[in-house]
C-alpha positions in Angstrom: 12.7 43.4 12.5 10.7 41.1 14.0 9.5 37.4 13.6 7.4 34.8 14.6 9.5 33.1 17.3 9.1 29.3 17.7 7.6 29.8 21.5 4.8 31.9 19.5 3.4 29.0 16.4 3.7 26.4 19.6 0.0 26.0 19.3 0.5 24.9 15.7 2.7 22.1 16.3 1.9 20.2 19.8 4.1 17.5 20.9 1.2 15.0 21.1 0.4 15.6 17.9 3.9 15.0 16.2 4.0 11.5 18.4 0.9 9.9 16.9 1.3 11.5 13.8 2.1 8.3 11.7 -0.3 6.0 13.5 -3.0 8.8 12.1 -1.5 8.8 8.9 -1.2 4.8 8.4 -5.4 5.3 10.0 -5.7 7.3 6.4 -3.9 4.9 4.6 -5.7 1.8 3.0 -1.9 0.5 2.0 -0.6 1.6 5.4 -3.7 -0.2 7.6 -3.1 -3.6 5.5 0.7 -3.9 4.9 2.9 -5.0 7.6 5.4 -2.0 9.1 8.6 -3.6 8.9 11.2 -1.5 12.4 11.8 2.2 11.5 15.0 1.9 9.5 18.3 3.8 10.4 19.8 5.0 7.0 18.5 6.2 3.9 19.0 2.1 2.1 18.1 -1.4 3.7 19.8 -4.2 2.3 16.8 -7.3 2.3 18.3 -10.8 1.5 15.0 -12.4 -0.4 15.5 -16.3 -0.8 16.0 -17.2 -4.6 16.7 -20.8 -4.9 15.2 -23.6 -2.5 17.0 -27.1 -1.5 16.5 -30.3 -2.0 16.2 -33.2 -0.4 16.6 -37.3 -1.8 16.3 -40.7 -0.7 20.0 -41.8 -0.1 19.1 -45.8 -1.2 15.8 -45.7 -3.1 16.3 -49.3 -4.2 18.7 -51.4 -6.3 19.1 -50.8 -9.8 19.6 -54.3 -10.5 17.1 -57.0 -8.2 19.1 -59.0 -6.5 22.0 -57.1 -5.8 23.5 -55.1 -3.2 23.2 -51.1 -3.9 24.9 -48.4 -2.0 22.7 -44.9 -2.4 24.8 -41.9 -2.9 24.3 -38.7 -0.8 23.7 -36.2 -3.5 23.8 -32.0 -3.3 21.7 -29.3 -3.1 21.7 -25.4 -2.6 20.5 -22.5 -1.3 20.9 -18.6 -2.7 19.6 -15.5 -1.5 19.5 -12.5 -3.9 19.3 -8.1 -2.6 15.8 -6.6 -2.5 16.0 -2.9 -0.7 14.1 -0.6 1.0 15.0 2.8 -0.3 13.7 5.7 1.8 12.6 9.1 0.2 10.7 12.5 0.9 7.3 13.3 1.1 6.5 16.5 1.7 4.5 19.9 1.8 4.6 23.3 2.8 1.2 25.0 3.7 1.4 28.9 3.8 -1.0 30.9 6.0 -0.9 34.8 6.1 0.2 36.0 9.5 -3.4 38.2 9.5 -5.7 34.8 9.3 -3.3 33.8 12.1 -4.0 36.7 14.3 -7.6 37.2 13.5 -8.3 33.2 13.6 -10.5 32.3 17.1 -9.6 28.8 16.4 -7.1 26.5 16.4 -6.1 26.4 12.6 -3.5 23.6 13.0 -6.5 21.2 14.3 -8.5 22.4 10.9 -4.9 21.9 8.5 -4.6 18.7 10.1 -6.7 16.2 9.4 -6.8 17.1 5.8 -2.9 17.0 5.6 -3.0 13.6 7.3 -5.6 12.8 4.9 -3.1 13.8 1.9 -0.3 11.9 3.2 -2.0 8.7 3.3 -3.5 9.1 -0.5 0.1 10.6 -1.7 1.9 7.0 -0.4 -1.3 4.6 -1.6 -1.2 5.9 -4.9 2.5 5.6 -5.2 2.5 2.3 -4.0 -0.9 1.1 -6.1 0.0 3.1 -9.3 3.6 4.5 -9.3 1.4 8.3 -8.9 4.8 10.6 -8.6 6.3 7.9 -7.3 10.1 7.9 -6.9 12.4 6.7 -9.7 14.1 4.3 -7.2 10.9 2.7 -5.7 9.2 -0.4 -6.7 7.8 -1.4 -9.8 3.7 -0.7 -8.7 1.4 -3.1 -7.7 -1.1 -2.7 -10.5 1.7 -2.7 -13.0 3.7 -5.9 -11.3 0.4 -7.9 -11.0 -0.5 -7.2 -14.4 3.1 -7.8 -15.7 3.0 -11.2 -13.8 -0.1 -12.3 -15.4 -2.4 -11.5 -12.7 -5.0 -9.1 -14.5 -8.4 -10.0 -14.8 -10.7 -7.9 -17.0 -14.6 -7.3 -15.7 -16.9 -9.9 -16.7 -14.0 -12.0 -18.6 -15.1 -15.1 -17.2 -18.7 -15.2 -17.3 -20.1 -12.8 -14.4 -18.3 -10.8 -12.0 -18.7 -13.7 -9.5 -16.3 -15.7 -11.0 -13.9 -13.0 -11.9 -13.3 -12.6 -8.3 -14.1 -16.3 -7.1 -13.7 -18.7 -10.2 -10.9 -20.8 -11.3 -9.3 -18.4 -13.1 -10.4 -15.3 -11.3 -8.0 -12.7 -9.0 -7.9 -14.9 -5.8 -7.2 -18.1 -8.0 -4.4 -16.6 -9.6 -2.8 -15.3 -5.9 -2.9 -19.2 -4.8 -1.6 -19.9 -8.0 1.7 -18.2 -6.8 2.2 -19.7 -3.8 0.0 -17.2 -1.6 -3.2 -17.1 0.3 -5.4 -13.9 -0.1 -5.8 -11.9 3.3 -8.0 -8.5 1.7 -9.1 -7.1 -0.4 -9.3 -3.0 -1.2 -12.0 -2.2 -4.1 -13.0 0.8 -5.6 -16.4 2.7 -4.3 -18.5 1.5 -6.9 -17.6 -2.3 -6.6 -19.8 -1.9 -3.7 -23.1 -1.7 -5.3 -21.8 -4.3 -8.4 -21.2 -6.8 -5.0 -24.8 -6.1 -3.9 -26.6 -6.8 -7.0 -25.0 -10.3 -7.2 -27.4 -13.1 -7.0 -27.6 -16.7 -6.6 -29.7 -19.1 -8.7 -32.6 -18.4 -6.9 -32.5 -14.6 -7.0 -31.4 -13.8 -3.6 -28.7 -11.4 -2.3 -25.5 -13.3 -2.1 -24.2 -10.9 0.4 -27.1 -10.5 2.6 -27.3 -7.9 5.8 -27.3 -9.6 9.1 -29.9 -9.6 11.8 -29.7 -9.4 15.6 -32.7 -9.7 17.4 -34.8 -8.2 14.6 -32.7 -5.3 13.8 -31.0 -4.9 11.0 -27.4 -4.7 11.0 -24.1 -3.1 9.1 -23.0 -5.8 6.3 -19.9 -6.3 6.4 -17.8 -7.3 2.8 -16.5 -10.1 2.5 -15.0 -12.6 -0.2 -13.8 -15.9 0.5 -13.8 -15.0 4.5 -11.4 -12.0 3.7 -12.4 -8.3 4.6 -13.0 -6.2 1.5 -11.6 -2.0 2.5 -13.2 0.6 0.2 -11.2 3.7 0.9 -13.0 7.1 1.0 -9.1 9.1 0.5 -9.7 8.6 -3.3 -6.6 6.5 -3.6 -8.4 4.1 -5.8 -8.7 5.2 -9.8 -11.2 3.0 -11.1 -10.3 3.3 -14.5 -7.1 1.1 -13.0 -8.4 -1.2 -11.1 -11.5 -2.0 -9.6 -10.3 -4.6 -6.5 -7.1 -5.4 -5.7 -6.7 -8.9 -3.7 -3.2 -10.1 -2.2 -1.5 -11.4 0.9 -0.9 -8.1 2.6 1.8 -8.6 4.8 4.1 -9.9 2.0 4.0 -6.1 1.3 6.1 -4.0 3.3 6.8 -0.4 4.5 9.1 1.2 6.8 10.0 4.5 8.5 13.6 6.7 8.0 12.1 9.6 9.7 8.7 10.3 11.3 6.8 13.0 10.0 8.9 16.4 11.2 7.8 20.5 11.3 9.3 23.8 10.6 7.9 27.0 10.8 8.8 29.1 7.7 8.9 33.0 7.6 11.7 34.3 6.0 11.2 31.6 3.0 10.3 31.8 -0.6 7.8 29.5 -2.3 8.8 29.0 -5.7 7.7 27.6 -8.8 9.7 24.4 -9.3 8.9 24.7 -13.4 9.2 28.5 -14.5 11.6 29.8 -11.2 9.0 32.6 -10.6 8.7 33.4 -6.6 4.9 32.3 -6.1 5.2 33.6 -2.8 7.7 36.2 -0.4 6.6 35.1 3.5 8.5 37.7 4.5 7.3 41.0 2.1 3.7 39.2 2.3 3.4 38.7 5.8 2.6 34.9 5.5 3.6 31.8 7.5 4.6 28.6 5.9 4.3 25.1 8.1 6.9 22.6 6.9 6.3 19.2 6.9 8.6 16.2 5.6 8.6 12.4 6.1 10.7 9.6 5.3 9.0 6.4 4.0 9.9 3.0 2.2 8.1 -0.1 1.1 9.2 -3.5 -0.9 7.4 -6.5 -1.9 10.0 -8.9 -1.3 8.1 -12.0 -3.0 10.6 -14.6 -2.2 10.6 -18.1 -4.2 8.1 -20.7 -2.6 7.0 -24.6 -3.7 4.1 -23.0 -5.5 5.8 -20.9 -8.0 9.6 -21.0 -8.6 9.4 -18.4 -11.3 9.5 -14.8 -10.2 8.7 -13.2 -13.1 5.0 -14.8 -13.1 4.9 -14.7 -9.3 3.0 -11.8 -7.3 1.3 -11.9 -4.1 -1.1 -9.5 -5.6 -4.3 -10.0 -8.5 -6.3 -7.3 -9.6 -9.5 -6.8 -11.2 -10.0 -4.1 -13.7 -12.0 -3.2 -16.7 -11.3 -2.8 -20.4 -8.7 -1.0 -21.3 -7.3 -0.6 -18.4 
């Protein structure tokens, strides 16, 4: 009876690659690269006090009521509460099955082909939780393109006149994140906002987001709007028949590790189907390997109360920009 001993799938699972797994997978993450990583947390729940009530201040003697006469200001009150936002940590994982005969007949590292492709699904599995509640955990977060549209900050393609001023007017995305207190920092957009960002003209015809030159050679242009980096990820985390850009303050979003990305070789496992119960797969009668992998991930958008906006339900560091029907 023998087995694949763990001295003997070594090559599938280097240390080095296990370290710098997550900084790989937050590289193949558009939410990941923008959010800020709040330290790795210790239990499954972290308690966040978010600030729900601001103080006030007053003039002790403003002036006498009656002119003429002496009048002693008052000291009056004021208070401050706090209210529980939490981070709530849960699984994602995989399993990827390999039979033992590719294994042996393979001249090549397989784990360095698996890898970059399961990095690459990690990153869109998190971005589309976060961006559209995609098999997102019960217990998570309320979505981004759902909580901006709830809080009134939806703005439908061409709405306002031209797409220029549903990005840049006074009513457009970034308009309605300052409206809430918060200044824009990036933006992520769908592939084909690219070429709808190209074709916009000023009055006189011209490009407004012209390429830049360097001593006669043309160079890469870079996306910006309002002085604000624009990300168009190539995982296929965006779905643009739910938004088209999405534009917040980035770091009032944020994420946090319970448990870094971990591996287990599988070969005396079943695979079954989670729906019917039928066995989709016997590693041990069919000779196949299955690689293990599991992480431990949170993220909260604590949107605390600020001067801007007191009211929570119509404030949202995040705007988005989507078409009809969406």
């Amino acid at each position: 009876m023998s087995y694949i001993p763990r001295s003997g799938a070594e090559a599938l699972m280097p240390e080095e690659y296990q370290r710098e797994i997550i900084q790989n997978v937050a590289e193949q993450s558009a939410i990941m690269s923008l959010a800020y990583r709040a330290p790795d947390m210790s239990r499954a729940q972290r308690r966040l006090p978010i600030l729900s009530v601001l103080p006030t201040t007053y003039f002790t003697n403003p002036g006498p009521t009656n002119p003429g006469t002496d009048f002693l200001g008052w000291k009056k009150t004021t208070r401050m509460m706090w209210e529980n936002k939490y981070l709530e940590a849960e699984e994602l994982n995989v399993i990827v099955v390999i039979p033992e005969s590719v294994l042996d007949d393979a001249d090549y590292d397989i784990w360095a082909e698996v890898r970059p492709k399961l990095l690459e699904a990690y990153g869109l599995a998190f971005d589309q939780a976060v961006l559209y509640g995609v098999n997102a955990p019960a217990i998570w977060p309320t979505n981004i393109v759902a909580a901006a549209t709830a809080s009134g900050n939806f703005v439908t393609l061409n709405s306002l006149g031209d797409i220029y001023d549903d990005i840049m007017g006074e009513n457009g995305v970034i308009a309605k994140v300052e409206e809430d207190g918060y200044m824009v920092t990036g933006h992520v957009a769908a592939m084909s906002m690219r070429a709808k960002l190209r074709a916009l003209r000023d009055s006189t015809g011209n490009p407004i987001f012209k390429p830049l030159y360097k001593e006669g050679v043309q160079g890469a242009t870079r996306y910006e709007l309002d002085g604000e980096q624009v990300l168009f990820p190539r995982n296929g985390s965006i779905v643009p028949s739910k938004s088209l850009l999405i534009s917040g303050e980035w770091n009032k979003l944020m994420y946090a590790i319970r448990k870094d990305i971990t591996w287990k070789i599988l070969t005396e496992s079943v695979i079954q189907d989670p729906v019917t119960g039928e066995i989709v797969y016997n590693l041990a009668q069919q000779n196949m390997v299955g690689l293990r992998s599991c992480m431990r991930i949170a993220w909260q958008v604590p949107n605390p109360i600020n001067r801007i906006n007191s009211d929570e339900d119509s404030r949202y560091p995040f705007a988005v920009l989507g078409q009809a029907g969406s």
